[in-house]
C-alpha positions in Angstrom: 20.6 -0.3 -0.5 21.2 2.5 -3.3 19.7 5.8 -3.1 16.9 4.9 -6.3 15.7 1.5 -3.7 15.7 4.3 -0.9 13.8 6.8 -2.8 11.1 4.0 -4.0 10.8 2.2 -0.8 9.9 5.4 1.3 7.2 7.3 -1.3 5.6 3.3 -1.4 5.5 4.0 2.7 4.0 7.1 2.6 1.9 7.3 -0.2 0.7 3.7 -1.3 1.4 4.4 -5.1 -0.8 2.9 -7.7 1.9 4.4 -9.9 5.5 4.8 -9.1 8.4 5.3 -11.2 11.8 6.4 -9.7 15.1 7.5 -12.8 18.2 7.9 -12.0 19.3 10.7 -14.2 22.7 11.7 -12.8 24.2 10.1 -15.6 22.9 13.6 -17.8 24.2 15.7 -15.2 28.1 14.5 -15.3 30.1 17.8 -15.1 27.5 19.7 -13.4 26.9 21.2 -10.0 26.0 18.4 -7.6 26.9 15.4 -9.9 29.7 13.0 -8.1 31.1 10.0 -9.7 29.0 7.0 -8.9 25.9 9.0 -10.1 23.0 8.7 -7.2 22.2 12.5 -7.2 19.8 13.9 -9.8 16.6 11.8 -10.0 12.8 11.9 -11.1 9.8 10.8 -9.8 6.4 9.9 -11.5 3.6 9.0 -8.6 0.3 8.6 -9.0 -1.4 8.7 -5.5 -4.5 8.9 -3.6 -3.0 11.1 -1.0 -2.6 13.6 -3.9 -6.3 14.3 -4.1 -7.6 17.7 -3.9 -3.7 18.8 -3.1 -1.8 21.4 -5.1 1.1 20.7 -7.0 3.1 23.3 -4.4 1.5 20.6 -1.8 2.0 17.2 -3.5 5.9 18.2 -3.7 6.5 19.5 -0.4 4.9 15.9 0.8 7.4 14.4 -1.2 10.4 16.3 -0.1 9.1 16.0 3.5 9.1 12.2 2.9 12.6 12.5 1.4 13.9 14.7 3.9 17.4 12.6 4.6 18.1 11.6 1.0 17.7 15.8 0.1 19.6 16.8 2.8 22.4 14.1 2.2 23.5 13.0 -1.5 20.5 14.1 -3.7 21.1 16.8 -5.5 18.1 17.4 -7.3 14.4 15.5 -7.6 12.0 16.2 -10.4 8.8 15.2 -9.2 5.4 14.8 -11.3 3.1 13.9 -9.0 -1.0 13.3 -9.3 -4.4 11.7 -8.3 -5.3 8.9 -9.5 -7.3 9.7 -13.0 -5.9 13.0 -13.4 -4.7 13.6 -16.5 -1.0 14.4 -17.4 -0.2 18.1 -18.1 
């Protein structure tokens, strides 16, 4: 399974998305720190979650990166995340 099926599988797990949208975006990072060939280490993250609801955006991401833990800590080299409750409007 490749690091993007990784990333989506475990936020669906832990959060129960009604929005989810993981990019690969190591492909804009070639010839920077952390990029390898093969891509798989910069990526972004757009979630839309109940479990978001009255948490801070400091919050919301260190859920995320808690959930991520082993993907951060092994190839990923960088996660943008936008994450919110559900009717919150984008910023």
């Amino acid at each position: 399974m490749n690091t993007k099926a990784i990333i989506t599988n475990k936020l669906r797990e832990a959060f129960s998305p009604e929005s989810l949208d993981v990019s690969d975006e190591s492909h804009l990072h070639e010839g920077h720190a952390g990029h390898r060939p093969g891509g798989e280490t910069h990526f972004r993250v757009y979630i839309v979650s109940d479990a978001f609801k009255g948490k801070s955006r400091i919050e919301r991401h260190r859920m995320i990166n808690s959930a991520l833990a082993p993907e951060l800590a092994g190839g990923v080299h960088a996660l943008a995340i936008k994450a919110q409750a559900p009717g919150e409007t984008t910023s």
